[in-house]
Residue, then its C-alpha position, 0 to 999 in steps of 0.5 A: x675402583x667404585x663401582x658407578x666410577x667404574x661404569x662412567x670410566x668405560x663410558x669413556x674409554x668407548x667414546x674416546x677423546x683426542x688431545x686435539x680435541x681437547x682444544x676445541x672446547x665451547x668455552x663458558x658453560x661447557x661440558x668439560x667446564x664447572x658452572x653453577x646454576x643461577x636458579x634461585x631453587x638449584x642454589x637452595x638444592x645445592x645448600x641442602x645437599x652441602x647439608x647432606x653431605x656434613x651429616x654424614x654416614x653416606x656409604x652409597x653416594x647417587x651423583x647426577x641429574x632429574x633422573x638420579x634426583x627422583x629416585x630418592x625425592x618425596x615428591x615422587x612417591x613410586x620412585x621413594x618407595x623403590x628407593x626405600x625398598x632397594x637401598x633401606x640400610x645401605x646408607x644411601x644419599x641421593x644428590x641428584x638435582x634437575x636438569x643439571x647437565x654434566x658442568x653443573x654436577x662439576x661445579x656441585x662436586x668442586x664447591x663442596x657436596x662431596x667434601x667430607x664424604x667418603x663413601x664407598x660406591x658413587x653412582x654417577x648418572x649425568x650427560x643426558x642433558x648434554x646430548x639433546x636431540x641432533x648428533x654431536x661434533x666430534x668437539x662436542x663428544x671429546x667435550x662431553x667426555x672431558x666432563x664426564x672423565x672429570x666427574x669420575x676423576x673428581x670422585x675417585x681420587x682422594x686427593x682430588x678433595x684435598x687442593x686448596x679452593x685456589x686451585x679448581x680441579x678441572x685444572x689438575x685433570x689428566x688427559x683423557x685418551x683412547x682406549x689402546x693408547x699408550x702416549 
């Protein structure tokens, strides 16, 4: 298993999400739902970052919000020089974009910035901008896991990239379940 799936996945496991849950989602715009943003500048990113993805020769793939975006961005120049110090040689590709929550990252993965992409470890850093400030429901945790255990399902699984555009790959996801479950 990648390693940045690897840490999502035990994310998950910690949370938990019950089948009944599952039911309980917010409907459009959530978590566990593949929404794209409408800002003219998310939608210039997101043609950018499909160009990205053709070229190609991505080894280390960083999938996320704000948080993953500066690390490899020219505009934050301590981040830069980190990110050239740390990852130079690596082959890495930064595919952050800010203020993206958890069901933005869903709908970048499912329309294309992964495509042809087969890198051989994926850091996922997303949810923060799902949280915010007050405790969440029980729902609305069971939701935030969905999404994440979608993310981490949608880039570790070969197959996942290869359904046809007909068919969205938040239908195909598996039931997530606690950890020490068996049914």
């Amino acid at each position: 298993m990648r390693i940045g799936a690897a840490i999502v996945a035990f994310a998950i496991c910690l949370l938990g999400a019950t089948p009944s849950a599952r039911q309980a989602s917010a409907g459009p715009g959530a978590a566990d739902r593949p929404t794209p943003r409408t800002d003219q500048n998310s939608q210039i990113a997101h043609q950018q970052l499909l160009q990205k993805a053709r070229a190609g020769g991505i080894d280390v793939y960083f999938i996320g919000d704000s948080i993953a975006r500066r690390w490899g961005a020219i505009d934050y120049p301590a981040f830069l020089a980190n990110w050239k110090e740390n990852f130079f040689g690596w082959n890495a590709a930064d595919f952050g974009w800010g203020a993206d929550r958890i069901e933005h990252v869903l709908w970048r993965l499912e329309n294309g910035e992964l495509d042809g992409v087969n890198p051989k470890v994926i850091v996922i850093l997303a949810g923060t901008n799902n949280i915010g400030a007050r405790p969440g429901t029980a729902a609305r945790i069971a939701e935030i896991t969905r999404g994440l255990a979608g993310i981490v399902y949608t880039t570790t699984w070969p197959f996942c990239r290869r359904l046809p555009r007909s068919t969205p790959i938040s239908r195909s996801w598996p039931t997530v379940r606690p950890c020490g479950t068996s049914t």
